[in-house]
C-alpha positions in Angstrom: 127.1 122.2 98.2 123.6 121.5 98.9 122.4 119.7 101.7 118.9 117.7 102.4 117.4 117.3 105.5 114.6 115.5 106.9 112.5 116.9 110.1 110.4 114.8 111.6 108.6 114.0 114.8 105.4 112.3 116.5 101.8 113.7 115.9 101.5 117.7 117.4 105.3 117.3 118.4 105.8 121.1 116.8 107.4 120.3 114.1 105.5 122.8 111.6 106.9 125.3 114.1 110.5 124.3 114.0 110.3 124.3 110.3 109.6 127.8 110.2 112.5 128.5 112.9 114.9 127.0 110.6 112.8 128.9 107.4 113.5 131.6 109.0 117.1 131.1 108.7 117.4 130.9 105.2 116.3 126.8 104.9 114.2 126.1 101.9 110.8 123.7 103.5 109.0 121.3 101.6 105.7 120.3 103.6 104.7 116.7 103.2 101.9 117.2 104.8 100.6 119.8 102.1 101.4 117.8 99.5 99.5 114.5 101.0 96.2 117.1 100.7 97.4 118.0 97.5 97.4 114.6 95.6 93.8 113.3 97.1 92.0 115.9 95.7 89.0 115.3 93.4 90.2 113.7 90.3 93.5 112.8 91.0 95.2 109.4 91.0 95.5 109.2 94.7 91.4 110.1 95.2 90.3 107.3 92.4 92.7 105.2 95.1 91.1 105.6 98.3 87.6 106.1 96.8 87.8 102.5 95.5 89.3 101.1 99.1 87.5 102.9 101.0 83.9 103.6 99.5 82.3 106.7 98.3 80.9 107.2 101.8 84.1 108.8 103.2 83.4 111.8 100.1 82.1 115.4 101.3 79.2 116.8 99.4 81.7 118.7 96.9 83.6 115.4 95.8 86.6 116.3 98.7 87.7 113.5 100.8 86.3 114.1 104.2 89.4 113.8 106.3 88.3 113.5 109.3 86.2 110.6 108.6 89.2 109.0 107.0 91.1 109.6 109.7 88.5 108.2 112.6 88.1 105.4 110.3 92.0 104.5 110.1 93.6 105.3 113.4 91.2 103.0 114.7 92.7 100.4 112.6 96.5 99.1 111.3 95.2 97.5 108.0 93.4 100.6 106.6 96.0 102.6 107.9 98.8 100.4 106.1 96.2 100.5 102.8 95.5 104.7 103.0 99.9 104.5 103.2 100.2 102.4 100.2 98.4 104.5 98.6 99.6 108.0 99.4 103.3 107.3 100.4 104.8 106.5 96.3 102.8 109.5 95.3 104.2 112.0 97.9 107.9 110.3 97.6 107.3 111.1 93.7 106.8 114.8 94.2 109.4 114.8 96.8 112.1 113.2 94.7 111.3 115.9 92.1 111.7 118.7 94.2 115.1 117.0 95.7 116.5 117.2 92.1 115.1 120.6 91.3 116.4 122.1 94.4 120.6 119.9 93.9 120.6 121.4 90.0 120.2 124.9 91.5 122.0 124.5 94.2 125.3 122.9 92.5 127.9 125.9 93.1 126.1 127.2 96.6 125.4 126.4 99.6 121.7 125.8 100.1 119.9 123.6 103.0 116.2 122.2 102.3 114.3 120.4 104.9 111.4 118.1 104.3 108.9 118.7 106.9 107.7 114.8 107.1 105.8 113.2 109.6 106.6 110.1 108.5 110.2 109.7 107.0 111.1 106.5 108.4 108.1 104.9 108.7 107.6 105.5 104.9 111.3 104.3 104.2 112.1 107.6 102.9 115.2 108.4 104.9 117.6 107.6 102.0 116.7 110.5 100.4 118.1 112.6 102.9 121.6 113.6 104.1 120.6 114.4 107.8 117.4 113.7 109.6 116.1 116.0 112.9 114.1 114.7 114.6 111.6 116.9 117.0 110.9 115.2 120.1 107.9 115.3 122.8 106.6 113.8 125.8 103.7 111.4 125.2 101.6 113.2 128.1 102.1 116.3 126.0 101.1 114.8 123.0 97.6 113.2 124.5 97.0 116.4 125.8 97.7 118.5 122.4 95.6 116.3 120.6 92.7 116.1 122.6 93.0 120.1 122.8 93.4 120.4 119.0 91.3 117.7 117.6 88.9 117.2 120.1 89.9 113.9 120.9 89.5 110.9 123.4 92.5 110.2 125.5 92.3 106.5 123.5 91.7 108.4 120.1 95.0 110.3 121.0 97.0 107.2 121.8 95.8 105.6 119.0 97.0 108.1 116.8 100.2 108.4 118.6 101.1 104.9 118.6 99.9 104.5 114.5 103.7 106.2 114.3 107.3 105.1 115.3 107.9 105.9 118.9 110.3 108.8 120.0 112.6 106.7 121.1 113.5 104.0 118.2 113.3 107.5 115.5 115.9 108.9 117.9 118.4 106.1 117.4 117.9 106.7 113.4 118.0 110.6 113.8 121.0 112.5 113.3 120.0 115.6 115.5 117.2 115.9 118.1 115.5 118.3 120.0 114.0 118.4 122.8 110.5 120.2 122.3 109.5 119.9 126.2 111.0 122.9 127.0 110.1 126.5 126.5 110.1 128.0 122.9 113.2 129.8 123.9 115.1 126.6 124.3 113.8 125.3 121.4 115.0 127.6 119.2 118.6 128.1 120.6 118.6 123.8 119.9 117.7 124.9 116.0 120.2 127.9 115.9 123.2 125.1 117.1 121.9 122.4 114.6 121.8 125.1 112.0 125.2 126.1 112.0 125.8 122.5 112.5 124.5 121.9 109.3 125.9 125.0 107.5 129.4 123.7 108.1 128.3 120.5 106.0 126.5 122.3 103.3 
């Protein structure tokens, strides 16, 4: 039986590295983030989209969408973010879907587990697609301090992006599995071995 599972988790929470923890355990990973830059390239349905919401201004010299500019232009406000989701969310769902199917028809007579690496499965309202959801967990103080390190943030840049998602604690009551990322990478690995035989029993 095949099983589908979602990870998800706050902005620089380490998910991406989880995902290859469990990859490396014989999961098959979809990246949701990968595919978001895939569908706004130049010419696609998703870049016509934003380019007519969000003027031509936000284009690099090559036709790309400059996303960092989009991104300092909707973290620092809810109704462009909400109108950059509307856009991107049904197109990444669509490819998603697609792989779900591809990946149950192979899998009919053995066991297989893929997990969607998604930032955003329940604030996209994409958690019925799943049979289990992880959900990778870290401090808020960590995160601020990631993302100022990584992105070269403002503390109030950071927060902003932080609080643009669901907080830790109300996708913990909707997760199925969490773990704790606070910890060393050690511990965060043993948490992924004991979910992944968890999940193994299931599949």
């Amino acid at each position: 039986m095949s099983l589908v599972v979602g990870l998800t988790g706050g902005i620089v929470s380490g998910k991406s590295t989880v995902a290859q923890m469990f990859k490396a355990l014989g999961a098959i990973i979809i990246d949701a983030d990968k595919i978001g830059h895939e569908i706004i390239v130049p010419k696609k349905h998703a870049w016509y989209k934003i380019i007519a919401t969000f003027g031509e201004n936000i284009l690099q010299d090559n036709t790309e969408i400059d996303r960092k500019k989009l991104g300092k232009l909707v973290f620092s406000n809810h109704k462009m973010l909400k109108k950059l989701n509307e856009i991107t969310h049904p197109e990444i769902e669509k490819i998603i879907k697609i792989k779900i199917a591809e990946f149950r028809k192979n899998n009919r007579s053995k066991q297989g587990i893929m997990i969607i690496d998604a930032p955003l499965i329940f604030e996209a309202g994409t958690e019925y697609l799943m049979d289990k959801i992880i959900l990778v967990s870290l401090e808020e103080s960590e995160q601020i301090k990631r993302l100022k390190h990584r992105n070269n943030l403002t503390r109030e840049e950071s927060l902003c992006r932080i609080k643009s998602q669901m907080s830790n604690n109300e996708k913990a009551k909707k997760a199925d599995y969490v773990i704790n990322n606070n910890q060393s990478i050690k511990k965060t690995e043993e948490q992924v071995k004991k979910i992944w035989q968890e999940m193994l029993s299931l599949a």
